[in-house]
C-alpha positions as a Markdown table, in Angstrom:
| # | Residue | x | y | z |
|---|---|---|---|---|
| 1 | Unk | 0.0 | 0.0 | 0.0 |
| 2 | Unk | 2.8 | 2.5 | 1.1 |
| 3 | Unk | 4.0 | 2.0 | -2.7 |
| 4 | Unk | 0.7 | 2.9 | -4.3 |
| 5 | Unk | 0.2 | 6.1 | -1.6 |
| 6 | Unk | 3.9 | 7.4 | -2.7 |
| 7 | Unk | 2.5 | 7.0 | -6.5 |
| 8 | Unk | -0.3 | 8.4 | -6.0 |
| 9 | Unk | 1.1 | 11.6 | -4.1 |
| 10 | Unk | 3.4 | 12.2 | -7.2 |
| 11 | Unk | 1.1 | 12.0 | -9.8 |
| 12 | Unk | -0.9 | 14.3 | -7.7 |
| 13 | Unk | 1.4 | 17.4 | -7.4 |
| 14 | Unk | 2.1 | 16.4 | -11.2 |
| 15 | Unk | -1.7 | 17.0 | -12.1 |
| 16 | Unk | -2.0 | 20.6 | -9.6 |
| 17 | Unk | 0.3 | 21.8 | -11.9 |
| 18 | Unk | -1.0 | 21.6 | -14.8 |
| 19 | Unk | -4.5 | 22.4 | -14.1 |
| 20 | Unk | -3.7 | 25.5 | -12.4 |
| 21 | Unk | -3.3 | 26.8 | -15.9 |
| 22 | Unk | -6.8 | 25.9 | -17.4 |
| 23 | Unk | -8.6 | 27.9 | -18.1 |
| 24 | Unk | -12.5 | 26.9 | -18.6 |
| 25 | Unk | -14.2 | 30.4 | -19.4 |
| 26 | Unk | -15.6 | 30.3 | -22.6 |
| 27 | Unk | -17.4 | 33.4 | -23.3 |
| 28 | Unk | -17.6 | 33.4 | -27.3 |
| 29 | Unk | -19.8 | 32.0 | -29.9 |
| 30 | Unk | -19.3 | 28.8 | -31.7 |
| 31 | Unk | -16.1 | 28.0 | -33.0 |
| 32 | Unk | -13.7 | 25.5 | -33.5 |
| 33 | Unk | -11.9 | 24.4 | -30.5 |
| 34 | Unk | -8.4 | 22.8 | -30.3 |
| 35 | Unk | -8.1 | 19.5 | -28.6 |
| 36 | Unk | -7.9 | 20.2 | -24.6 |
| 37 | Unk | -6.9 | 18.7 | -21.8 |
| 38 | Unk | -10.4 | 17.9 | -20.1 |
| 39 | Unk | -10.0 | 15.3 | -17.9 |
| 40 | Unk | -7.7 | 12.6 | -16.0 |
| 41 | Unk | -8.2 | 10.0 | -13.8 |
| 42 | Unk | -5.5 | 8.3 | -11.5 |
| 43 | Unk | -6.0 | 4.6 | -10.4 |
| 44 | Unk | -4.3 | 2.7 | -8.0 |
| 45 | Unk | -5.3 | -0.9 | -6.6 |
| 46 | Unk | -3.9 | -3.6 | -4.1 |
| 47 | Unk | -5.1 | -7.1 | -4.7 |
| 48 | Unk | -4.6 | -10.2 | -2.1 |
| 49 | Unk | -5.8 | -13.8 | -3.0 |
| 50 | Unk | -4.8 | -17.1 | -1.0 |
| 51 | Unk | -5.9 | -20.4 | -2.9 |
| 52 | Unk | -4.8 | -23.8 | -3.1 |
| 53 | Unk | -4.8 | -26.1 | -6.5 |
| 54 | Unk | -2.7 | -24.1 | -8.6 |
| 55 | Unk | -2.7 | -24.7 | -12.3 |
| 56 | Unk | 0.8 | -24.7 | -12.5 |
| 57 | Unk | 1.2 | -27.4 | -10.0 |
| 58 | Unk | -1.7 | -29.6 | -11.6 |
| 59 | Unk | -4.1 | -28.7 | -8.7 |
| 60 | Unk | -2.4 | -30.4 | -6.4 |
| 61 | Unk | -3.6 | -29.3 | -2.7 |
| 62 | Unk | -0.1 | -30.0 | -0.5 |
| 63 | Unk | 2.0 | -26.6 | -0.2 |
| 64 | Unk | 3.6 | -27.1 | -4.7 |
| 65 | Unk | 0.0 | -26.2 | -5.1 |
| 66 | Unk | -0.4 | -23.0 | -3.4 |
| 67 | Unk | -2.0 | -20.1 | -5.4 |
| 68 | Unk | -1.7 | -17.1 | -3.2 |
| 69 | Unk | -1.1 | -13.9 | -5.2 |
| 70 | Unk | -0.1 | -10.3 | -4.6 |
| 71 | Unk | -1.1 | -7.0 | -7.4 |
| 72 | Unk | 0.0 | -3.8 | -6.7 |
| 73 | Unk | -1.5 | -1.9 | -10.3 |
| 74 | Unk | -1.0 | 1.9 | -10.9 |
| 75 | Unk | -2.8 | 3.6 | -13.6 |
| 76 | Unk | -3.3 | 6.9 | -15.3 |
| 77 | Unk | -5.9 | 7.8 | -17.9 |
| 78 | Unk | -5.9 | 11.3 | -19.7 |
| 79 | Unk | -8.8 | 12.5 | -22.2 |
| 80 | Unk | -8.5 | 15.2 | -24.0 |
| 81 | Unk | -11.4 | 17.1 | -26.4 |
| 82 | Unk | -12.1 | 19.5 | -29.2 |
| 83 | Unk | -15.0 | 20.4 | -31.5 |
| 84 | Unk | -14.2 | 20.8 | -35.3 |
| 85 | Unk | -15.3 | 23.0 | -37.7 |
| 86 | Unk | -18.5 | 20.6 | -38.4 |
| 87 | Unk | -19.6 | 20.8 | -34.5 |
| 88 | Unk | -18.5 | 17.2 | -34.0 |
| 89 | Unk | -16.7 | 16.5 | -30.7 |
| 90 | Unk | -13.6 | 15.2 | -31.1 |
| 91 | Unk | -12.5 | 12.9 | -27.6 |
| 92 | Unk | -8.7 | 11.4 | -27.6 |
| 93 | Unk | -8.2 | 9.5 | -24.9 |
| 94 | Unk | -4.6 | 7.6 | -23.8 |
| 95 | Unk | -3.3 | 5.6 | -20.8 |
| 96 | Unk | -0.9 | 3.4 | -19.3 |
| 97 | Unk | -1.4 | 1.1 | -16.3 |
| 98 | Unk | 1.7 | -1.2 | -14.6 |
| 99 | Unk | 1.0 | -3.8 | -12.3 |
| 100 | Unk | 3.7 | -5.7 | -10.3 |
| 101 | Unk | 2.4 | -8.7 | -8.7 |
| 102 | Unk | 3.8 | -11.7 | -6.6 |
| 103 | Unk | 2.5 | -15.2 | -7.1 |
| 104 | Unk | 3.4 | -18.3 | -5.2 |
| 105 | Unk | 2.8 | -21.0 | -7.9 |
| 106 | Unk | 5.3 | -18.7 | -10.4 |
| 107 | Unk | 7.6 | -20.5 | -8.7 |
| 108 | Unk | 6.8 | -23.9 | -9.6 |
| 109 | Unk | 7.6 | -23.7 | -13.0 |
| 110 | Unk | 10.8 | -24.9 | -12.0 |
| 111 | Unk | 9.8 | -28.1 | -10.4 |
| 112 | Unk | 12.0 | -27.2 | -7.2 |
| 113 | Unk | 10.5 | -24.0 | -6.6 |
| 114 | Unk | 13.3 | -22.0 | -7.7 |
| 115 | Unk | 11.6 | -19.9 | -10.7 |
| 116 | Unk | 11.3 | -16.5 | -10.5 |
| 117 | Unk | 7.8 | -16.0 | -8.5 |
| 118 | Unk | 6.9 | -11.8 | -9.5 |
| 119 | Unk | 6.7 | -9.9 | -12.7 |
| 120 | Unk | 5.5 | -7.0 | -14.3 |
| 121 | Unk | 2.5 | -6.2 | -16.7 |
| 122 | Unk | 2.6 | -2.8 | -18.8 |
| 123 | Unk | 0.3 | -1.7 | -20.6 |
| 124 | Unk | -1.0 | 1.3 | -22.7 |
| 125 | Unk | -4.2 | 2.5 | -24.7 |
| 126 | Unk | -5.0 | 4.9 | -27.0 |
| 127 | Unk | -8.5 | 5.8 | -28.0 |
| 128 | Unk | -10.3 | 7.9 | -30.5 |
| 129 | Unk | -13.5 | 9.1 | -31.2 |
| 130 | Unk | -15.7 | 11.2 | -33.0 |
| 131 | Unk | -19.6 | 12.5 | -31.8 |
| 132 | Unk | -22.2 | 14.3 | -34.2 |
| 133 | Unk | -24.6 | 15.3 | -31.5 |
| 134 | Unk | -27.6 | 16.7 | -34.2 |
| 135 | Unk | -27.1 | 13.3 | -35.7 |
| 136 | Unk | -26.7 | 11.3 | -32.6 |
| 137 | Unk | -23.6 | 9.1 | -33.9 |
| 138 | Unk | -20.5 | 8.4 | -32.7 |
| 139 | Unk | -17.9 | 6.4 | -34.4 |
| 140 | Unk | -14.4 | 5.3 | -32.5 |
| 141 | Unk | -11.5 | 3.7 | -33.1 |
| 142 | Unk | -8.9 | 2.4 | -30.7 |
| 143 | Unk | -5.4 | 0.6 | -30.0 |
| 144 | Unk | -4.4 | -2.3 | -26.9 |
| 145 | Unk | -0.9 | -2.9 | -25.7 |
| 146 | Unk | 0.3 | -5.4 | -23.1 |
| 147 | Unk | 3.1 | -7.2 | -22.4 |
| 148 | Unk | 4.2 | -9.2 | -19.0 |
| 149 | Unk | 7.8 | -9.4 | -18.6 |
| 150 | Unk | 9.2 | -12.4 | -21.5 |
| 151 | Unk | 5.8 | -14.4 | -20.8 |
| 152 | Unk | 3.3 | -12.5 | -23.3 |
| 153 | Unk | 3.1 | -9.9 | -25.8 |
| 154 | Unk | -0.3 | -8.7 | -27.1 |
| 155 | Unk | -1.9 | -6.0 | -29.2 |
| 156 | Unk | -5.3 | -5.2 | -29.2 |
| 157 | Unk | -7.5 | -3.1 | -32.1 |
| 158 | Unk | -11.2 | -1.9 | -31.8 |
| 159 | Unk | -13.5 | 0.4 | -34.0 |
| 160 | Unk | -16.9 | 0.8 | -32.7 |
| 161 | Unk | -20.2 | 3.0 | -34.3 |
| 162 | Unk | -23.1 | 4.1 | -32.0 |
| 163 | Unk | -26.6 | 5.9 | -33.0 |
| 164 | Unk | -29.3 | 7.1 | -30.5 |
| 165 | Unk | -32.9 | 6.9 | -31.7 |
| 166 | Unk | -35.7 | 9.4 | -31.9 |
| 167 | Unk | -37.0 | 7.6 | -28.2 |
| 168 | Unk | -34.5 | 7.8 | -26.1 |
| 169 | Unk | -32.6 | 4.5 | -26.8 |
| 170 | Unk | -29.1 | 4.1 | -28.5 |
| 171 | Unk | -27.6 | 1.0 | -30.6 |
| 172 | Unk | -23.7 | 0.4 | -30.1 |
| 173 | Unk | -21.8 | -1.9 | -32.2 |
| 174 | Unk | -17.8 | -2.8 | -31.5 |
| 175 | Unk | -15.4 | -4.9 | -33.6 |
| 176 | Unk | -12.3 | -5.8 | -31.3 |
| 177 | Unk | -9.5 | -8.0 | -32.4 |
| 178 | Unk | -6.7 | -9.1 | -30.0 |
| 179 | Unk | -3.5 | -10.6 | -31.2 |
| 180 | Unk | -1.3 | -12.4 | -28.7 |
| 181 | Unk | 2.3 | -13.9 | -28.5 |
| 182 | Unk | 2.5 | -16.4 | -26.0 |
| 183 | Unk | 6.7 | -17.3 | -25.0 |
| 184 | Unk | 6.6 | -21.6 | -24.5 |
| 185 | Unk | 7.8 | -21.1 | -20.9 |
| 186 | Unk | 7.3 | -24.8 | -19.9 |
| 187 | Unk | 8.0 | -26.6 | -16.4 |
| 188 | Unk | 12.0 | -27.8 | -16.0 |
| 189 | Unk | 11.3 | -31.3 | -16.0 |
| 190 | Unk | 10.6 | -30.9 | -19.9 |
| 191 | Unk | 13.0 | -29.2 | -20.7 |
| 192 | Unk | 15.5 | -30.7 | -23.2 |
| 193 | Unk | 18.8 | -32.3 | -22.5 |
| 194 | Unk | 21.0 | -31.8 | -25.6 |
| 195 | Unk | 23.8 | -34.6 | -25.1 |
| 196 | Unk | 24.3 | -33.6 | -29.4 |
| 197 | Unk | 26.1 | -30.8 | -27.8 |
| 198 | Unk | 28.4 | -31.8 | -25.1 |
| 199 | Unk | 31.9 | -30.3 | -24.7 |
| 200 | Unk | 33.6 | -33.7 | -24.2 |
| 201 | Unk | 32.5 | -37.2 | -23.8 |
| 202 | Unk | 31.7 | -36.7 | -20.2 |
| 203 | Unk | 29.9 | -33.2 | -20.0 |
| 204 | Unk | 26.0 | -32.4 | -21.3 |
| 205 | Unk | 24.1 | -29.9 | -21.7 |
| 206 | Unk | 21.0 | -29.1 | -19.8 |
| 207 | Unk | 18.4 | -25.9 | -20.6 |
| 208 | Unk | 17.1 | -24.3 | -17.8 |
| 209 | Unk | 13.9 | -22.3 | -18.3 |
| 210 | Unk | 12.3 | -20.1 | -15.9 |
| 211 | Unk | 9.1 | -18.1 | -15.7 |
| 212 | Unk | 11.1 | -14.9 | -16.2 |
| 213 | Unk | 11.2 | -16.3 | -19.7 |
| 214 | Unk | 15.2 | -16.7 | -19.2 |
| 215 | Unk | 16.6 | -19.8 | -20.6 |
| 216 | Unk | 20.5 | -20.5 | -20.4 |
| 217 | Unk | 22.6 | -23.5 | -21.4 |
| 218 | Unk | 24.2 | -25.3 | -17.8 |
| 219 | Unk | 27.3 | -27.4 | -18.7 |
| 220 | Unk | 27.5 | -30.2 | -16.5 |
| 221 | Unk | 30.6 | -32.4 | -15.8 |
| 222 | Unk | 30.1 | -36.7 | -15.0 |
| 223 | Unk | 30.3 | -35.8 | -11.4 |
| 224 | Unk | 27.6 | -33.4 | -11.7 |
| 225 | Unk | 29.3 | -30.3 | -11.1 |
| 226 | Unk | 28.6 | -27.4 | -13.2 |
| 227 | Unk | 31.4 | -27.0 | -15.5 |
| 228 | Unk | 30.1 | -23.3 | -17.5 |
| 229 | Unk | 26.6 | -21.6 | -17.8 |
| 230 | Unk | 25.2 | -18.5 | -19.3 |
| 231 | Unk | 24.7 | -18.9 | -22.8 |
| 232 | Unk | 21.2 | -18.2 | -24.1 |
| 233 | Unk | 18.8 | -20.5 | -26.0 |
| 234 | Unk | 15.9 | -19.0 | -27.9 |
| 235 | Unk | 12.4 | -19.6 | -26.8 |
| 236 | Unk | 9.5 | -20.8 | -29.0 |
| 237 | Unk | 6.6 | -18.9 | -29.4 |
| 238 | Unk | 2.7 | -19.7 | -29.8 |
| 239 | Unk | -0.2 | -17.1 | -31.3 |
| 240 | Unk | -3.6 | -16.3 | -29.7 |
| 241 | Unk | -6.1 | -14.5 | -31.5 |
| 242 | Unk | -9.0 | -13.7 | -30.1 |
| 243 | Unk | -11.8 | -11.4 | -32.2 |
| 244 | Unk | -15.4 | -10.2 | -30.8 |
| 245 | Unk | -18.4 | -8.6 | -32.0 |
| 246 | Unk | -20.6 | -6.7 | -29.5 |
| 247 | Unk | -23.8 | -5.9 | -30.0 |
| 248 | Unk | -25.8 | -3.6 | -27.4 |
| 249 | Unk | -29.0 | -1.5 | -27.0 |
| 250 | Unk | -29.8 | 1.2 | -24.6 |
| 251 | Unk | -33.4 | 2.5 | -23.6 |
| 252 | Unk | -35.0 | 5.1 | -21.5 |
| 253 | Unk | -38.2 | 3.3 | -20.6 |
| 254 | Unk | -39.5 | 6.2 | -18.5 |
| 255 | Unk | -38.5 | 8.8 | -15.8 |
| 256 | Unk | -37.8 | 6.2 | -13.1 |
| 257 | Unk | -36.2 | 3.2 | -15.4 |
| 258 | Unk | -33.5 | 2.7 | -18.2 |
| 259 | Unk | -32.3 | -0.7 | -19.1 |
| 260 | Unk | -30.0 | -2.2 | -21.8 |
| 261 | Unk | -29.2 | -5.3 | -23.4 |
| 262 | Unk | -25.6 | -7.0 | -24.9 |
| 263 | Unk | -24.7 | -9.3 | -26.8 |
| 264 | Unk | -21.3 | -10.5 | -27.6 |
| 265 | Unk | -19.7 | -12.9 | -30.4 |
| 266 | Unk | -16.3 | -14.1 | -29.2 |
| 267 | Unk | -13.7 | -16.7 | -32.0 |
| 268 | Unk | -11.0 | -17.6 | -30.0 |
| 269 | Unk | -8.0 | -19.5 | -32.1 |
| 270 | Unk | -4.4 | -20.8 | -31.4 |
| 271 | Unk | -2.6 | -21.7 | -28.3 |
| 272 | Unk | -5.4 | -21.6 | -25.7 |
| 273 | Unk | -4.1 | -22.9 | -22.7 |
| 274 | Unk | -1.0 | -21.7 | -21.1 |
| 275 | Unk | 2.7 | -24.0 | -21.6 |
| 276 | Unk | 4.0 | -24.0 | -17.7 |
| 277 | Unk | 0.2 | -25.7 | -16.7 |
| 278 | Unk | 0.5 | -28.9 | -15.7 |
| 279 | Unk | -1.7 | -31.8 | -15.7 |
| 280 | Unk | -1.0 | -35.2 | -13.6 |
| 281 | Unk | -2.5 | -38.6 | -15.0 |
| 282 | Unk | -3.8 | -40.8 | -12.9 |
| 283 | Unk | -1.0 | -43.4 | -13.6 |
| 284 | Unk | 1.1 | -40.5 | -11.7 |
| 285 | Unk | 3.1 | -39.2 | -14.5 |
| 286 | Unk | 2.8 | -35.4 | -15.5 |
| 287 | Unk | 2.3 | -33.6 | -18.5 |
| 288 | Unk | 1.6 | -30.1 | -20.0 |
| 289 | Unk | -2.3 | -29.3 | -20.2 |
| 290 | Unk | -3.5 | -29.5 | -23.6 |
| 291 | Unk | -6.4 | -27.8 | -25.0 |
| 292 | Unk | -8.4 | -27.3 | -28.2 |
| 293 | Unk | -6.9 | -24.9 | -30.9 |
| 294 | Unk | -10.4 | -23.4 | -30.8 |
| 295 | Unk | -13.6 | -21.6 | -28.7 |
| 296 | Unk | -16.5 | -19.9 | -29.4 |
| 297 | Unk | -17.9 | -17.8 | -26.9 |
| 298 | Unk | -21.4 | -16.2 | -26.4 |
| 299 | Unk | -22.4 | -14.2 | -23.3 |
| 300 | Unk | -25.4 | -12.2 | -23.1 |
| 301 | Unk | -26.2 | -9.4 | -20.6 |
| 302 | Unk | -29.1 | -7.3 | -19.2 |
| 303 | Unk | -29.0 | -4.4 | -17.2 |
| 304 | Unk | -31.7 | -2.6 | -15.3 |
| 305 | Unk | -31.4 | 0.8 | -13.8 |
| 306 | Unk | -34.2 | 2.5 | -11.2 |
| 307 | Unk | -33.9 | 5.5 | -9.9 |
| 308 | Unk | -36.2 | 5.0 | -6.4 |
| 309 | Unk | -36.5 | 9.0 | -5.1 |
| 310 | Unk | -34.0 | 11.2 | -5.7 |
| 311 | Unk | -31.1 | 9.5 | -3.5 |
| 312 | Unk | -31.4 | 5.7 | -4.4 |
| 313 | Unk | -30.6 | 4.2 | -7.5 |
| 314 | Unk | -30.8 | 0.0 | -8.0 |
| 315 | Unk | -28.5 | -1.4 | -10.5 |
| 316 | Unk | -29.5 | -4.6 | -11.4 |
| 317 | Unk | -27.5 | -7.0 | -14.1 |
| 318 | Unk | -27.4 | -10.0 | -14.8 |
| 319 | Unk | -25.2 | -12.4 | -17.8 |
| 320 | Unk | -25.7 | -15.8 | -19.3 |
| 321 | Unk | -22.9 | -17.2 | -21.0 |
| 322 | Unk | -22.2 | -20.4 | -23.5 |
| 323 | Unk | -19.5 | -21.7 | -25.2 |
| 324 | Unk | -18.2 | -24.9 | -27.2 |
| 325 | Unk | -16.3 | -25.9 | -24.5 |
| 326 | Unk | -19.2 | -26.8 | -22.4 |
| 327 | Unk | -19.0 | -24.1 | -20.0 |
| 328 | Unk | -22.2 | -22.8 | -19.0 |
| 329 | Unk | -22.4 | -19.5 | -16.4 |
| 330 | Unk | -24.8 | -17.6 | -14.8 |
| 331 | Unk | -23.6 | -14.0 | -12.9 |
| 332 | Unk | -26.4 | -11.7 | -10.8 |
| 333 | Unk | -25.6 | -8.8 | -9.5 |
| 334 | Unk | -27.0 | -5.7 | -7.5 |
| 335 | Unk | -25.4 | -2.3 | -6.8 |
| 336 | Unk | -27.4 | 0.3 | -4.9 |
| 337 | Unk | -25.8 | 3.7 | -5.0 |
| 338 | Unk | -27.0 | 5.7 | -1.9 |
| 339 | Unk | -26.7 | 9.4 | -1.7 |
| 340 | Unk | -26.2 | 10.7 | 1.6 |
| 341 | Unk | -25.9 | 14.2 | 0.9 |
| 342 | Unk | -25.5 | 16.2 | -2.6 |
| 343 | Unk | -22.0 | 15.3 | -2.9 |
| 344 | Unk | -21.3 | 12.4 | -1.0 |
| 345 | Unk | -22.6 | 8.5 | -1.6 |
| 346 | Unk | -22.1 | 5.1 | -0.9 |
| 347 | Unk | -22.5 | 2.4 | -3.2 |
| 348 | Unk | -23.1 | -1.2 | -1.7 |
| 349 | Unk | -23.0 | -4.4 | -4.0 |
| 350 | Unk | -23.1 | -7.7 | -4.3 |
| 351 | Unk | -22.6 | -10.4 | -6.9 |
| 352 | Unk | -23.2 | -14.1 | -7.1 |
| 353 | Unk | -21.6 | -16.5 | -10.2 |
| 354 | Unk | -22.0 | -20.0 | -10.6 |
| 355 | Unk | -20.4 | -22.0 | -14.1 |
| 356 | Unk | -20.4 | -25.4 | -14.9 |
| 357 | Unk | -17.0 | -27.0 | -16.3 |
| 358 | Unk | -15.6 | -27.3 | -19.4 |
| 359 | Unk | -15.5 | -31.0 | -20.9 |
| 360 | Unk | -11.9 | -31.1 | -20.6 |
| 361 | Unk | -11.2 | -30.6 | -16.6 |
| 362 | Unk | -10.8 | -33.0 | -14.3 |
| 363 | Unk | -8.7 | -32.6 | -10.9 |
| 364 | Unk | -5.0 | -33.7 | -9.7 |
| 365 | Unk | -4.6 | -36.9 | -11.1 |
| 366 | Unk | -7.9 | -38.1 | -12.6 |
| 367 | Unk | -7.0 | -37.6 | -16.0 |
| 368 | Unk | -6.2 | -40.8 | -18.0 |
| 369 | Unk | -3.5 | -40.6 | -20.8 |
| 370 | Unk | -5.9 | -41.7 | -23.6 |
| 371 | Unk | -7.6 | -37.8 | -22.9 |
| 372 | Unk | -7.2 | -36.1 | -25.9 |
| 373 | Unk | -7.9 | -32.4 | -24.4 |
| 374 | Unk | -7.2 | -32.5 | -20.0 |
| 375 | Unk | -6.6 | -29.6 | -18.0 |
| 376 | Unk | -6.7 | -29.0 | -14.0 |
| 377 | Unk | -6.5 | -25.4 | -14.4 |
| 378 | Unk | -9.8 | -24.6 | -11.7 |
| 379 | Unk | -10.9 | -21.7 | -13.6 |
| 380 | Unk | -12.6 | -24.1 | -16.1 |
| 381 | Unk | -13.9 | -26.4 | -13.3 |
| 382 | Unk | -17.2 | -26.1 | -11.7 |
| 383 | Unk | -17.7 | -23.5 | -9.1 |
| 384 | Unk | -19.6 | -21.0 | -7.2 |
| 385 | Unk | -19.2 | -17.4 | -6.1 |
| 386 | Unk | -19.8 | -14.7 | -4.1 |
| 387 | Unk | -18.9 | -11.1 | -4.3 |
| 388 | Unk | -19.7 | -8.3 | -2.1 |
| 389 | Unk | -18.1 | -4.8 | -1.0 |
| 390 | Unk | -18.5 | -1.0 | -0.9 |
| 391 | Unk | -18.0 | 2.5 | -2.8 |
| 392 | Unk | -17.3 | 5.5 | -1.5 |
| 393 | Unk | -17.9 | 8.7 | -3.9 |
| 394 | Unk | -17.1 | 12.1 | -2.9 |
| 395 | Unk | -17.8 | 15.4 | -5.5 |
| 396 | Unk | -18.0 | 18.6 | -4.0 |
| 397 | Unk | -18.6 | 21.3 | -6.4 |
| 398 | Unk | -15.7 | 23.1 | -5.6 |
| 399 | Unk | -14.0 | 20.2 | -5.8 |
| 400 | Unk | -11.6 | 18.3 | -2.8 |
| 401 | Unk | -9.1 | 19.9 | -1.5 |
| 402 | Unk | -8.6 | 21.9 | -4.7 |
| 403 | Unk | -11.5 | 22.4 | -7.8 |
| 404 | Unk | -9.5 | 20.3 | -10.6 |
| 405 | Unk | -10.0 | 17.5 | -8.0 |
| 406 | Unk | -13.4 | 16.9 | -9.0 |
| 407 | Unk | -14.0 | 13.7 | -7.7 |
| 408 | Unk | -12.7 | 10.9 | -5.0 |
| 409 | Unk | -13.6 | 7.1 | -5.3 |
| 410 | Unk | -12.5 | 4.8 | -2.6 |
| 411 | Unk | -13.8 | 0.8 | -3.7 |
| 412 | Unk | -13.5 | -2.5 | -1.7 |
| 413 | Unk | -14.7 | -5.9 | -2.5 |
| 414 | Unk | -14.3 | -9.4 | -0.5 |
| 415 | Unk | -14.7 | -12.4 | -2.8 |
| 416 | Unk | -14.8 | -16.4 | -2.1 |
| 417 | Unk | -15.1 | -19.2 | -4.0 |
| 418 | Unk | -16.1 | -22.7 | -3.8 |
| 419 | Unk | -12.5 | -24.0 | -4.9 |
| 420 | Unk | -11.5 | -22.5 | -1.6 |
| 421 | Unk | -9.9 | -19.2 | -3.3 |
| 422 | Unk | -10.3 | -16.1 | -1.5 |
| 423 | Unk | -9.5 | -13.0 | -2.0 |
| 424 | Unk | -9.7 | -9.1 | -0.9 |
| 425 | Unk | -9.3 | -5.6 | -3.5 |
| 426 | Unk | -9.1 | -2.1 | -2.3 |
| 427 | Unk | -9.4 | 0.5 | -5.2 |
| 428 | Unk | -8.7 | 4.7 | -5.5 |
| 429 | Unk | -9.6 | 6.7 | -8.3 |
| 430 | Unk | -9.0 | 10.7 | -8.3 |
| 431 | Unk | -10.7 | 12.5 | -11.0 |
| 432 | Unk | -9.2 | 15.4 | -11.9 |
| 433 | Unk | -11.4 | 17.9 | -14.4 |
């Protein structure tokens, strides 16, 4: 935590500065405006999960299968807009977020425990998009970068188009298309010993990868001693692409109640499980999970908003998922924002999830090597959850502490689940306008 406050502080200062020099009188008739800074947001997060039955180990339960996890994330989102010489509005938005996180299992990769067990994620966005507010449209367009230490490399494209109808409602349609590069990190027991290679009759070589993605060349002597190291050997890589189309409508049913409705198409195809997951047979020996090449996925969603008075509002969603896999899911949830006075609210929620598993799962050890597809990875087994928390929202008008400081969002959530994972999130958001 004392690592996201000393972020957080720095950024801050950062952001006094230049809003100081805003100016947001705007006394003149229409014209075009330059692109302006108009808004940023700061978010910072710590995340805690204990677990058991970690994919990497197999899901075994002893203490190789341990799951906990640390995530310390840090992010920064800045929008700036502009109306051209049309009376369009012009939005560009960009960001980055890091996230360095700990993870007990990480470790396993090396079947000793000696892997490196933390890494971290970066990763930016960039966004653009248009609005013709006479015509109610809005088109978009927008670019996805992440990449985790030597593990993964992705990049992301989306273009989306939205119209608003003559009664209130408004249809959005989204293309997205992410394209990943996955490094084939795998546990140490596989990896290869090249005897081709020896320095003399008596020495071999043995690779040694680790989750860092580091893989060097260990010379050993007959006696076992280690005669040289340090040369590098190159990694193979698998692709992931994964492509969705997002349907969604928007309605103002009356004064009180506005609800909306999505849809999304999701073609997943590649390498879809992850190299350094293993998967024990029930005749005890161990292998890397192996899953199909591809997945179709189809969630749908409805949300229901009701504003009940002028201080309670009920947020009500809830999702139904499908895919070819044979995972089936259902997720309900309810938010009720509660305003205490004009500028200050909490926001209690809670959500409940339940999915069936995929065809392909089966626990530590109850796979038999005749399987064509097995994985013991428990986030494609059967289980239930439960979500719950509270958000705290404060938005003076003259803003806190100083008036670019709009707004201050404080969010926790406690979650468990029926595989025996738990875990805790604390969230800030400073909105600065």
């Amino acid at each position: 935590m004392k690592k996201i406050c000393l972020t957080v502080v720095g950024m801050y200062f950062i952001l006094l500065h230049a809003f100081s020099q805003v100016s947001t009188k705007d006394t003149s008739t229409y014209k075009p405006k330059k692109l302006k800074l108009d808004e940023i947001n700061l978010v910072s997060s710590y995340y805690n999960q204990t677990a058991d039955k970690s994919a990497v180990m197999g899901g075994r339960t002893d203490s190789k299968g341990i799951g906990d996890v640390t995530d310390f994330a840090n992010g920064i989102d800045v929008k700036f807009v502009g109306w051209d010489g049309k009376k369009r509005k012009n939005t560009l938005s960009g960001g980055i977020g890091i996230d360095y996180h700990t993870a007990a299992s990480q470790a396993y990769v090396d079947s000793n425990g000696h892997a490196k067990n933390n890494g971290t994620r970066i990763y930016p966005t960039l966004d653009w998009s248009i609005e013709n507010e006479k015509k109610g449209t809005e088109f978009g367009i927008g670019a996805y970068y992440s990449a985790e230490h030597n593990y993964y490399h992705s990049i992301g494209f989306n273009t989306s188009f939205s119209k608003k109808t003559h009664n209130n409602g408004e249809f959005s349609f989204k293309l997205t298309g992410y394209f990943d590069n996955i490094k084939m990190i795998k546990p140490s027991e596989f990896d290869p010993v090249d005897s081709v290679k020896s320095v003399s009759p008596s020495d071999s070589v043995v690779y040694i990868t680790t989750a860092s993605g580091r893989s060097e060349a260990i010379i050993y002597s007959s006696g076992g001693q280690i005669v040289s190291k340090g040369s590098r050997a190159k990694i193979p890589s698998q692709s992931r692409d994964t492509y969705t189309a997002s349907f969604s409508f928007s309605q103002v049913i009356n004064e009180r109640l506005q609800g909306s409705v999505a849809l999304d198409l999701v073609y997943q195809s590649g390498y879809l499980g992850l190299p350094f997951h293993r998967v024990y047979f029930n005749n005890g020996k161990d292998t890397i999970e192996n899953l199909p090449s591809q997945r179709f996925k189809f969630p749908i969603g409805l949300r229901l908003n009701y504003f009940l008075g002028d201080n309670i509002i009920l947020r009500g969603y809830y999702r139904f998922y499908i895919d070819n896999w044979g995972l089936k899911s259902h997720t309900a949830s309810l938010e009720v924002p509660i305003k205490i006075t004009p500028f200050f609210s909490l926001s209690p929620f809670y959500r409940y999830y339940v999915q069936t598993s995929v065809n392909y799962f089966a626990p530590y050890e109850g796979h038999s090597p005749t399987d064509q597809y097995y994985t013991s990875n428990y986030a494609l087994a059967a289980f239930k959850s439960h979500s719950f928390g509270m958000g705290l929202r404060l938005a003076p008008p003259k803003g806190v502490l100083i008036k670019s400081l709009s707004a201050v969002e404080i969010r926790y959530g406690h979650y468990t689940q029926t595989t025996d994972l738990v875990s805790d999130i604390v969230s800030l958001n400073l909105k600065f306008k």
